[in-house]
C-alpha positions in Angstrom: -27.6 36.6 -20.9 -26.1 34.3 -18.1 -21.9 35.1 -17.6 -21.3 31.3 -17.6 -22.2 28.0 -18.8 -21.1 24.9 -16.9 -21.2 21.7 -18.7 -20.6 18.6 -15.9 -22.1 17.9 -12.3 -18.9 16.2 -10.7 -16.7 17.5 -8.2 -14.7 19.8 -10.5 -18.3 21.1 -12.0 -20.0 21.5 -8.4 -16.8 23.3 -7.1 -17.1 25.7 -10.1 -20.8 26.5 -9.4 -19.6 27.7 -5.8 -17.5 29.9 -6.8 -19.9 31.3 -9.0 -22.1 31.9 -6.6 -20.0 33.1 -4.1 -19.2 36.0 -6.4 -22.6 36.6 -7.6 -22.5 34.8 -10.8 -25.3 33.8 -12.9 -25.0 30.6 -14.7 -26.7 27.1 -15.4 -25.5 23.6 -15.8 -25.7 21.0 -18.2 -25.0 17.5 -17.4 -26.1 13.9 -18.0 -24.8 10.7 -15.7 -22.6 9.4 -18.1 -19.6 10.1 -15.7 -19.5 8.1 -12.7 -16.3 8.7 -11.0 -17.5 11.7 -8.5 -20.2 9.6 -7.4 -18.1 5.9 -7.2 -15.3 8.0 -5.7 -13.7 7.2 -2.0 -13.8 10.4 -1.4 -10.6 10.7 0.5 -9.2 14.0 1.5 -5.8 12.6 2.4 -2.9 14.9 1.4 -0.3 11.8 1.6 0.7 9.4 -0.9 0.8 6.7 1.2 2.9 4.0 -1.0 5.9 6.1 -1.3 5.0 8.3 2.4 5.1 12.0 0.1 3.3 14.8 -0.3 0.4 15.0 -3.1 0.9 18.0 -5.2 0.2 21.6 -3.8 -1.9 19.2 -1.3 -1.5 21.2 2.0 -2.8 24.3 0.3 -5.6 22.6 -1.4 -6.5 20.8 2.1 -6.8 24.6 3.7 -9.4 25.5 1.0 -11.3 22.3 0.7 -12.4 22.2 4.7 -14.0 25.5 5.0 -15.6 24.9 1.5 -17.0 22.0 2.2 -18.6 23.6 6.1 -20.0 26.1 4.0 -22.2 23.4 1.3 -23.1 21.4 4.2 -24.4 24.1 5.4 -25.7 25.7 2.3 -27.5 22.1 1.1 -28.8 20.8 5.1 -26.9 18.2 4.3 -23.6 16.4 5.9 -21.2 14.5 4.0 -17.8 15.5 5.4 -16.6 13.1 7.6 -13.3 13.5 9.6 -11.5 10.2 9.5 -7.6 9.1 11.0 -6.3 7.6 8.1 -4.2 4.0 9.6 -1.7 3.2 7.4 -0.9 -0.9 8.0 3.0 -1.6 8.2 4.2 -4.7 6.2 7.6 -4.4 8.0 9.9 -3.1 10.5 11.6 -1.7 7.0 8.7 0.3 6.6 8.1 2.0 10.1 11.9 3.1 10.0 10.7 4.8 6.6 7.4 6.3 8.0 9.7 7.7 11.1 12.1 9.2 8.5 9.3 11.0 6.4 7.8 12.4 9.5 10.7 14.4 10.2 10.3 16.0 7.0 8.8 19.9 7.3 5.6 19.1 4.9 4.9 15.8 6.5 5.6 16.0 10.2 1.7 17.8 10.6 0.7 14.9 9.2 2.5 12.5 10.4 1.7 10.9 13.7 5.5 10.0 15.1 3.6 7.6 17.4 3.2 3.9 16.1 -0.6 2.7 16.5 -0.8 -1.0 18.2 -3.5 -2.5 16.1 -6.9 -3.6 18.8 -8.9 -4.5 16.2 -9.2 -8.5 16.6 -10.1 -8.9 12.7 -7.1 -6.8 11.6 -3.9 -8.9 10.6 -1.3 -6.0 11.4 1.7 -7.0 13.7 3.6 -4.0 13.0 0.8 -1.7 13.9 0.0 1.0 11.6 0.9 4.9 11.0 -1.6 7.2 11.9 -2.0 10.3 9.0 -3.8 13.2 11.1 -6.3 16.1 9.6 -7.9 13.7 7.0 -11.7 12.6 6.6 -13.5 11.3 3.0 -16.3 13.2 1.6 -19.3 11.4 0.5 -19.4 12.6 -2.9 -22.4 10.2 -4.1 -24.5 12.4 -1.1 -23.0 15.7 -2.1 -23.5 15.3 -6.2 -27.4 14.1 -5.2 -28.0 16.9 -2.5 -26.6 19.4 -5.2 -28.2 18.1 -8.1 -31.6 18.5 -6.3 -30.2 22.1 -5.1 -29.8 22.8 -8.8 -33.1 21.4 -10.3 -35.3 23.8 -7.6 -33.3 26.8 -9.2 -33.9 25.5 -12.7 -30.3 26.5 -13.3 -29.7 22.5 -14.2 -30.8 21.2 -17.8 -30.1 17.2 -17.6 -28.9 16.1 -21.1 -26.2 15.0 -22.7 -24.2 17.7 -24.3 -24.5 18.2 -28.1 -21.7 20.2 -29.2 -23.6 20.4 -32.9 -25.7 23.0 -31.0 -23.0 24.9 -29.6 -22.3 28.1 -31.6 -19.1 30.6 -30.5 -18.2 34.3 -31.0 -15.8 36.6 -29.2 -18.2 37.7 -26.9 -21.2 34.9 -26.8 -21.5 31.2 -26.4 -24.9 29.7 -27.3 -26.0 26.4 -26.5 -30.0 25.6 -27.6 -32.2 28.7 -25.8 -28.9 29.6 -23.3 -26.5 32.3 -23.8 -23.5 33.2 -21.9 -20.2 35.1 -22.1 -18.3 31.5 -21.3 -18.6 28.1 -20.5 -16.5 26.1 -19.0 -16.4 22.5 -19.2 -15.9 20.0 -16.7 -16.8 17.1 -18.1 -14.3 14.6 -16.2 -13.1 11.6 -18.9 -16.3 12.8 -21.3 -14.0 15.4 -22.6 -12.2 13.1 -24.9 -15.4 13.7 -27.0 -14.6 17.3 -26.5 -13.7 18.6 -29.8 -12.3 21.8 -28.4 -10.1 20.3 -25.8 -10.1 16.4 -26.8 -6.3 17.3 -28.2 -5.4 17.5 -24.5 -3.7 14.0 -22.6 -6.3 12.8 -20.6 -6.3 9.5 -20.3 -8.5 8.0 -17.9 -7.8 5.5 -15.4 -10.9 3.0 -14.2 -11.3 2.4 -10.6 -13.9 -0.2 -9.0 -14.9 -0.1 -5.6 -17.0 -2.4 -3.5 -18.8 -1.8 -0.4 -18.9 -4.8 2.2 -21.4 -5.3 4.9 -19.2 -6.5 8.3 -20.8 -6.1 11.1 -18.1 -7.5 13.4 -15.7 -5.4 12.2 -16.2 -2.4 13.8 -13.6 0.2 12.8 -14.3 3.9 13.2 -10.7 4.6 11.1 -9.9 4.3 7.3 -7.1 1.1 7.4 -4.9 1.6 4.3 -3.2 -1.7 3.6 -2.9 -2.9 -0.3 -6.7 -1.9 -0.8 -8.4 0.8 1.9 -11.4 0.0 4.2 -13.4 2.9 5.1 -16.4 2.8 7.8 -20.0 4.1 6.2 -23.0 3.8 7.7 -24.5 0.8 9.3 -21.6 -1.7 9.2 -21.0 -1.1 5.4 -17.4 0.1 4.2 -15.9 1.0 1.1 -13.1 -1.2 -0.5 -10.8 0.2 -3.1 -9.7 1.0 -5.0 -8.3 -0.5 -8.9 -6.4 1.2 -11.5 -6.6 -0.2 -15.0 -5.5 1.8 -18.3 -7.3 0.1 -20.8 -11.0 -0.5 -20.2 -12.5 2.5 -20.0 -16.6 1.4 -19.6 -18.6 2.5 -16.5 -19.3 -1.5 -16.2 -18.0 -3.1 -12.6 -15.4 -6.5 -13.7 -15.2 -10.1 -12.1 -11.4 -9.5 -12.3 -11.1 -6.5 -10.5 -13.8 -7.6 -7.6 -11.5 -10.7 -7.0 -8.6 -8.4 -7.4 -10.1 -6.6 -4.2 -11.4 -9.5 -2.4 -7.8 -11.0 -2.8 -6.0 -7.8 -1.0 -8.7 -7.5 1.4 -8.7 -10.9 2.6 -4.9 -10.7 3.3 -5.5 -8.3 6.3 -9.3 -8.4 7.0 -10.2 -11.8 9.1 -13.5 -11.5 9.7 -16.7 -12.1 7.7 -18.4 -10.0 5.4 -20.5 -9.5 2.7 -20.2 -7.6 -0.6 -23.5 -5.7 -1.4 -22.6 -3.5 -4.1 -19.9 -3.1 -6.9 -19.5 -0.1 -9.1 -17.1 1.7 -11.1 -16.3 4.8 -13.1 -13.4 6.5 -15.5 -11.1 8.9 -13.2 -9.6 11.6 -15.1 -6.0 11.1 -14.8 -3.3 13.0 -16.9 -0.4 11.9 -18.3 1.5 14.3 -16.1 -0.2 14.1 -12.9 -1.6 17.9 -13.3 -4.9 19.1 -13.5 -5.9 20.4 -17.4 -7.0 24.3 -16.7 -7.5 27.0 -18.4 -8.6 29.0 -21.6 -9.1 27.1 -24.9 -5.8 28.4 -27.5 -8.8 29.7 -30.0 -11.8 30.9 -28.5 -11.5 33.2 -25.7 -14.5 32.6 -24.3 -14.5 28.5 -23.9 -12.5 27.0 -20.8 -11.7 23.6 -19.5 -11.3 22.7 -15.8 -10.2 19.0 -15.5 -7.9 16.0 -14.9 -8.3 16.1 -11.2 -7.4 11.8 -11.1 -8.5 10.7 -7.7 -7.8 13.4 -5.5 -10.7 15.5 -7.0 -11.7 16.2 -3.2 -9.1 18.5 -2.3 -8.5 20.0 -6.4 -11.6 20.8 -6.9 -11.9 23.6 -5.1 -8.6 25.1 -5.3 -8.6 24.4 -9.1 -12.0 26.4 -9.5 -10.9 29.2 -7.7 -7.8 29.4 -10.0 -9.7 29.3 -13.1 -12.3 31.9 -12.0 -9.7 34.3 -10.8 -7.9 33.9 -14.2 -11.4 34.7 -16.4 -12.5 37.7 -14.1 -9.4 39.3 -12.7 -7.0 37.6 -15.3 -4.7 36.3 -12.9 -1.8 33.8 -13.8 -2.7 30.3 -13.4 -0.5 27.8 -11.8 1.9 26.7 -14.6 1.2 23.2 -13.2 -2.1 23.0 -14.4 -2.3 25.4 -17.2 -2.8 23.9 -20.4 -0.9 26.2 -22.1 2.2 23.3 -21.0 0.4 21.2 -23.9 -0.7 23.8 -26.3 2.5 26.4 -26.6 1.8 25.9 -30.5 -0.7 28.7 -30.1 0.5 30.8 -28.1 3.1 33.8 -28.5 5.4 35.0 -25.8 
């Protein structure tokens, strides 16, 4: 009998599987690809909001975590995918460098925070108020890492690609079976797939789309990530991502017109140089009504667990979150009350 059961490849599953392994853990996965948003992600670690010039949640923490844990899977899979990248914030105004100098003063943004404003050099980039460099920030390729670890997976046969059928899923105190697996839990993370969940489909996810494009410029030549109404940031070979778009109501894996000429339109208002768009795709993010992640034991079964809701900062949550959770199943630690679902199911629980 394995001791887990992880249903979902994306960043929140992948993290998981780490931790397993770092503590000696058998398990296997099961996944399908009908959850894109790991592998359409930006893949941002960038523990600013950069619209308001605050903190993300708990983001310095989770940034201290996510670095060494990424090392280690480069290393683990030959693979590189973490890429350290100055984040350039474009100012619209002189309004908004007076605010940038203001949040830079603050003690949980002034390591972040360059106090120096960066003169724009790039010919192609419209920014005459310069732009505000964020420091300690790069982007993970997550379409690279989710292949690379997939493959890692598959050699171990410890990955069974399907959907999930949770008709086949049968629960006891102690056991969860799924077809010829057994384990003492499972855990899924299943990103916006769990509103099919009927175990945890009662919790607010909601699910935000985002559509990215990636443009081929080879004049542009910018080694930094320019965050102006959409972000630019450099791949390989001239090519750089555009995002990103929000939108609350589609929720299909299936790239739009709308929101490509919604990108186009932003980018064009700072970008002056030609370019190319070679691919388009899309993908649900798991976003939350509250902003938190969804962790933590089912209400019912003791031995089923959710680790979710990570929106689209899943870079720097997933490994923090993963840590939580397996800390709270083995040593029966307190989870953050932040992301513990028991905020959404206190129905079922007694004090």
């Amino acid at each position: 009998m394995l001791d887990y059961i992880v249903v979902g490849l994306g960043l929140a599953g992948i993290s998981f599987c780490e931790v397993l392994e770092e503590n000696g853990k058998t398990f296997k996965v099961v996944s399908d690809d009908s959850q894109q948003a790991s592998q359409v992600a930006g893949g941002l670690y960038n523990p600013v909001i950069l619209k308001r010039f605050t903190m993300a949640w708990n983001a310095k923490q989770q940034l201290e975590g996510a670095k060494p844990f990424y090392q280690r899977l480069e290393e683990k899979l030959g693979v590189r995918f973490d890429y350290e990248l100055p984040v350039l914030r474009k100012f619209a105004s002189i309004e908004e460098q007076n605010l940038w100098f203001e949040a830079s003063d603050r003690p949980d943004l002034d390591y972040f925070l360059s106090t120096t404003i960066v003169a724009n050099n790039n010919p192609w980039v419209n920014a005459p108020y310069g732009l505000g460099e964020v420091k300690h920030t790069g982007r993970i390729d997550t379409r690279a890492l989710v292949r690379s670890y997939k493959s890692y997976l598959k050699k171990s046969d410890l990955l069974l690609e399907a959907p999930f059928d949770f008709d086949l899923l049968s629960i006891s105190n102690k056991i969860a079976s799924y077809k010829n697996i057994t384990a003492k839990n499972i855990v899924f993370a299943c990103g916006f797939g769990l509103k099919q969940d009927p175990y945890f489909g009662y919790l607010p996810l909601n699910g935000t789309k985002g559509e990215l494009l990636i443009i081929y410029a080879p004049d542009y030549k910018e080694q930094n990530v320019i965050k102006s109404s959409v972000f630019t940031i450099p791949m390989e070979n001239d090519r750089y991502l555009v995002g990103a778009t929000y939108k609350w109501k589609d929720k299909t894996n299936e790239p739009t017109e709308e929101s490509k000429n919604e990108l186009l339109e932003k980018l064009k208002t700072f970008l002056q140089c030609d370019f190319e768009v070679v691919d388009h795709v899309a993908g649900i993010r798991p976003t939350v009504v509250d902003r938190r992640p969804l962790v933590g034991r089912h209400p019912e079964h003791q031995n089923l667990y959710v680790l979710n809701g990570f929106g689209s900062r899943g870079v720097l949550i997933g490994p923090y979150a993963s840590k939580q959770l397996f800390d709270h199943i083995e040593e029966q630690s307190q989870l953050d009350p932040e992301m513990d679902i028991k905020r959404f199911t206190k129905k079922y629980y007694s004090d």
